[in-house]
C-alpha positions as CSV (number, residue, x, y, z in Angstrom):
1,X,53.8,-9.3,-14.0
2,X,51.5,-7.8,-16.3
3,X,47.6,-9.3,-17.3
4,X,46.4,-8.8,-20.8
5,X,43.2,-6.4,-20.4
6,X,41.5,-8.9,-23.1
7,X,41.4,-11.9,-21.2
8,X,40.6,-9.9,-18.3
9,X,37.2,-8.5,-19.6
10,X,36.3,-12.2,-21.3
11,X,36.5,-13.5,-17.3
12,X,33.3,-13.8,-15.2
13,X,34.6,-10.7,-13.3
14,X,35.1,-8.6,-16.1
15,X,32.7,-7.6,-19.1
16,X,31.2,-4.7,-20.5
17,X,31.0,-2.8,-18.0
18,X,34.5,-2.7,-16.6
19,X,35.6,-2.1,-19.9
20,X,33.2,1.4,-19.9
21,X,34.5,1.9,-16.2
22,X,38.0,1.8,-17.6
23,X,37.2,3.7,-20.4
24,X,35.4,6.3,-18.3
25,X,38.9,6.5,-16.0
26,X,41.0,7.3,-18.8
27,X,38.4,10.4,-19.8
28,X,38.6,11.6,-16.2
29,X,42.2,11.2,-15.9
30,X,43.0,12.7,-19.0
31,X,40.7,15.8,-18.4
32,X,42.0,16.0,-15.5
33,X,45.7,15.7,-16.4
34,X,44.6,18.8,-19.1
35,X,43.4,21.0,-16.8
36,X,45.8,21.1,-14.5
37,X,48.5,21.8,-17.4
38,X,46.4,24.8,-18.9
39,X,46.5,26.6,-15.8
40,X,49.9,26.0,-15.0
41,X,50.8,27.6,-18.6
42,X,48.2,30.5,-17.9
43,X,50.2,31.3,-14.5
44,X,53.5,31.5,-16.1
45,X,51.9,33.9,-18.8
46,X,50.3,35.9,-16.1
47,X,53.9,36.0,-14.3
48,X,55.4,37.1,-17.1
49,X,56.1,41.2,-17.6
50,X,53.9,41.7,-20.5
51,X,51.0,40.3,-18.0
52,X,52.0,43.6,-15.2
53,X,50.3,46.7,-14.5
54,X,52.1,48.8,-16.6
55,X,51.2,46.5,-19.6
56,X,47.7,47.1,-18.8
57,X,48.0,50.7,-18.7
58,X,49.6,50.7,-22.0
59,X,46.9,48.4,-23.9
60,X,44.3,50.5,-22.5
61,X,46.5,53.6,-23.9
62,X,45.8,51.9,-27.6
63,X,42.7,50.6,-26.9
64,X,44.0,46.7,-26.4
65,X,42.6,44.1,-24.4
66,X,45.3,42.4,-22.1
67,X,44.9,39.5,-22.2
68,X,47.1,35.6,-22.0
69,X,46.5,35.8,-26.2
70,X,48.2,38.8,-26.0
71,X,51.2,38.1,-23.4
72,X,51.6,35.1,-25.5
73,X,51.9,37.0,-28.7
74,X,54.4,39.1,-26.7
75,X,56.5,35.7,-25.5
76,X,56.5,34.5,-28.8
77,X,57.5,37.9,-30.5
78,X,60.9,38.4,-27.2
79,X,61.4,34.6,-26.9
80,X,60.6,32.8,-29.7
81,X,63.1,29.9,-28.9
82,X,62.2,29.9,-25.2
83,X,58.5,29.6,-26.0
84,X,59.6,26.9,-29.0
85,X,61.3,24.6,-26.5
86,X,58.7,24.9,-24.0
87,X,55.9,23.4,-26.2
88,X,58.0,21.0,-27.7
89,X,58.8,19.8,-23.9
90,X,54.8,20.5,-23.1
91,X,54.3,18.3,-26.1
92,X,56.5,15.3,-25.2
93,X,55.0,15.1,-21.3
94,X,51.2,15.8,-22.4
95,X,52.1,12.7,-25.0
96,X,54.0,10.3,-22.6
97,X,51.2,10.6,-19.5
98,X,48.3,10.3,-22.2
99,X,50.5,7.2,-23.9
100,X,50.5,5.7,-20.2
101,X,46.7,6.1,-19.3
102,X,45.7,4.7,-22.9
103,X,48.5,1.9,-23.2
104,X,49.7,0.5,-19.9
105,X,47.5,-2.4,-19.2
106,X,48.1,-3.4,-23.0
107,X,52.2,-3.0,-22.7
108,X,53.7,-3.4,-20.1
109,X,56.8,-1.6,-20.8
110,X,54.4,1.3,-21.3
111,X,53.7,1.2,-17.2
112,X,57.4,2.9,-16.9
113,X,56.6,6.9,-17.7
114,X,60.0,7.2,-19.1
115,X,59.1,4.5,-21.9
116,X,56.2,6.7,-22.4
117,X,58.2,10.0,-22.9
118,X,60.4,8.3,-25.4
119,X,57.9,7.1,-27.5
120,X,56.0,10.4,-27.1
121,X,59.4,12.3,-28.0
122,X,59.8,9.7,-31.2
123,X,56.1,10.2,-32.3
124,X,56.7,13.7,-31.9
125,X,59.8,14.3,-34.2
126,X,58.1,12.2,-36.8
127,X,60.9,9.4,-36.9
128,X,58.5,6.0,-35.4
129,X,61.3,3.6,-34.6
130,X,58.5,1.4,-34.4
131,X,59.1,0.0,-30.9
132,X,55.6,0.5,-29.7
133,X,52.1,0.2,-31.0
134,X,48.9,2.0,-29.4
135,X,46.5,-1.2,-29.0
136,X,43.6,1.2,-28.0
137,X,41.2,3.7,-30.0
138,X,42.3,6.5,-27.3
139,X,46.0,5.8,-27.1
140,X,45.8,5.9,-31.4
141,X,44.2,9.1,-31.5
142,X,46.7,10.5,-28.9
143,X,49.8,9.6,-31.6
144,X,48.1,11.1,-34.3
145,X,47.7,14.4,-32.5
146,X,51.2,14.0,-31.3
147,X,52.4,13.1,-34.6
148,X,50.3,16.0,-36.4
149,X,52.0,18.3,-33.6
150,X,55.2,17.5,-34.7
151,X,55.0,18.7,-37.7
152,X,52.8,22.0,-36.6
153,X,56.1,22.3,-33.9
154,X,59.0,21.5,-36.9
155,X,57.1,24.7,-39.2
156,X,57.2,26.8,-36.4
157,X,61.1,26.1,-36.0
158,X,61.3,27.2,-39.4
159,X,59.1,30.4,-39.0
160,X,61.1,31.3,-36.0
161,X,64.2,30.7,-37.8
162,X,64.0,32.5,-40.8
163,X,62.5,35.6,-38.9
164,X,65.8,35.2,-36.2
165,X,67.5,35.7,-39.7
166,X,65.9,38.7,-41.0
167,X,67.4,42.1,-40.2
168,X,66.2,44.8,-38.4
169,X,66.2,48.1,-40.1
170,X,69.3,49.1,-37.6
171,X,71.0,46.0,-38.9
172,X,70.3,46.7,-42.2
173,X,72.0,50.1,-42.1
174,X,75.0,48.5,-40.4
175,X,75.0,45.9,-42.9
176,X,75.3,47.8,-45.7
177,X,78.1,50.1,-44.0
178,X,80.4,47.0,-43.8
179,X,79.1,45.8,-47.1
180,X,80.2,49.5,-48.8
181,X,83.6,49.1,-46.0
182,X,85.1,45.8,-47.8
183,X,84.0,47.6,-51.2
184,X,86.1,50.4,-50.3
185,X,88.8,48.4,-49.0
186,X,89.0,46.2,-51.8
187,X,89.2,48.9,-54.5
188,X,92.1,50.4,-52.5
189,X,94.0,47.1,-52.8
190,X,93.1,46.5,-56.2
191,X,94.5,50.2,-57.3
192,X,97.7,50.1,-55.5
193,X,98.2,46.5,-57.4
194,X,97.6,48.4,-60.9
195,X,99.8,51.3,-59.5
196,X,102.3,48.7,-59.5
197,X,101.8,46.6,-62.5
198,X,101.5,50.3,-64.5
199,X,105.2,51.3,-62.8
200,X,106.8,47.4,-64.0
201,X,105.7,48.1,-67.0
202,X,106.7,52.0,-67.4
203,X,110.2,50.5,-66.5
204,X,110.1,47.7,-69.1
205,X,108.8,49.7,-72.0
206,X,111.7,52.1,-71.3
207,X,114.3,48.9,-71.4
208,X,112.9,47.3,-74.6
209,X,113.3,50.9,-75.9
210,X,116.9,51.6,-75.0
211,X,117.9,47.5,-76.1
212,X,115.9,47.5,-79.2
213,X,113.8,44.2,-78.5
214,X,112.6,41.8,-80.8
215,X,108.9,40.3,-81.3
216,X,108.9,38.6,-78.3
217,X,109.6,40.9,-76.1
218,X,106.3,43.0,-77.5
219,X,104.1,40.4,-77.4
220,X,105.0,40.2,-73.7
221,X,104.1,43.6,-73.6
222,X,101.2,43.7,-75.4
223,X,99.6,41.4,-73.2
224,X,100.4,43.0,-69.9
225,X,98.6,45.9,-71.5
226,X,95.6,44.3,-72.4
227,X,95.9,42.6,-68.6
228,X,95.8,46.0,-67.0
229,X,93.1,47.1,-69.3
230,X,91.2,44.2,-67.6
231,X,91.9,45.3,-64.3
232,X,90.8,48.7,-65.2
233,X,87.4,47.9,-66.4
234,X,87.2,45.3,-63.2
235,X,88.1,48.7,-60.9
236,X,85.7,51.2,-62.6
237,X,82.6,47.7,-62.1
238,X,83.2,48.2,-58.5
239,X,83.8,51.4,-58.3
240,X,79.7,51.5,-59.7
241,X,78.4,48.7,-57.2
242,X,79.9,51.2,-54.1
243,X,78.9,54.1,-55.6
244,X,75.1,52.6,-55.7
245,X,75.4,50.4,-52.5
């Protein structure tokens, strides 16, 4: 069973100044809670191989300071979805704990951590269900940097996106191989299809010669012509676009 923190402080035992030794509390706890998460990042940075020896030798080698910036820049650069999902994780527990130390006394579903994380993780993505509502100044300030994270965390998805999309220059070349390949391949179909058409017609021209056709049978020829004349012009287009791919 849960108290409400405002009757509490309007009681004889409470008043002002258990409501600065709470708010003092949550300071401490959330500085705290801070610290100990910015040097547990900084050791997995400084575990990481671009944080070794022989990354130090190299950065003095071009004059570079090695430093977590750096290593960072280097995680980001090798494992940009890796590094993505671990801030959007850091994000959703830095959010639920500071949710809890703000908003627990005020809802009590907000005691359970795992309430905390959800509405962290809903704040976070932008969507606000609207199941909870920070009562305090602290815990309001801690959804707008939450929320305004969320959108800082949904560009960088697209950054990372669009640059996992881009080709490398070795790509490129190999793109443009199979690009000229189905070129190629489909001019070679496309010729041996007029071949064809070009024999049919040989052969029908020397029929309507040898039975004396009438109209019709010209018209029908005069529009296959004018059909392979088509295909011609269509041959000798791509024949241009794989000559200057």
């Amino acid at each position: 069973m849960y108290f409400d923190l405002k009757d509490y402080l309007n009681t004889p035992t409470g008043g002002p100044d258990i409501e600065k030794k709470i708010l003092i509390n949550h300071v401490i706890l959330c500085f705290s809670f801070l610290v100990k998460l910015f040097f547990f990042t900084k050791a997995l940075v400084m575990i990481s191989i671009f944080y070794t020896p022989q990354s130090q030798r190299l950065c003095n080698l071009f004059n570079i300071n090695l430093d977590t910036i750096f290593a960072t820049k280097c995680i980001s650069k090798h494992y940009p979805m890796v590094l993505l999902g671990y801030l959007f994780f850091l994000c959703v527990v830095i959010g639920g704990f500071l949710i809890r130390i703000y908003e627990r006394l005020f809802w009590g579903e907000l005691n359970n951590v795992y309430n905390c994380f959800y509405y962290s993780f809903i704040t976070l993505t932008t969507v606000g269900y609207g199941d909870y509502m920070a009562a305090t100044i602290g815990g309001r300030i801690v959804v707008i940097i939450v929320a305004v994270t969320g959108l800082l965390v949904a560009a960088l998805l697209c950054v990372i996106m669009t640059d996992s999309f881009t080709f490398t220059i070795g790509e490129l070349k190999s793109f443009n191989i199979l690009k000229q390949t189905e070129t190629y391949e489909s001019i070679k179909l496309m010729t041996r299809d007029l071949i064809h058409k070009c024999s049919n017609l040989i052969l029908f021209t020397k029929r309507a010669a040898k039975d004396n056709s009438d109209i019709r049978e010209v018209e029908k020829m005069d529009k296959k012509i004018k059909s392979l004349r088509f295909e011609i012009d269509l041959i000798k287009m791509q024949i241009e676009n794989f000559k200057q791919a």
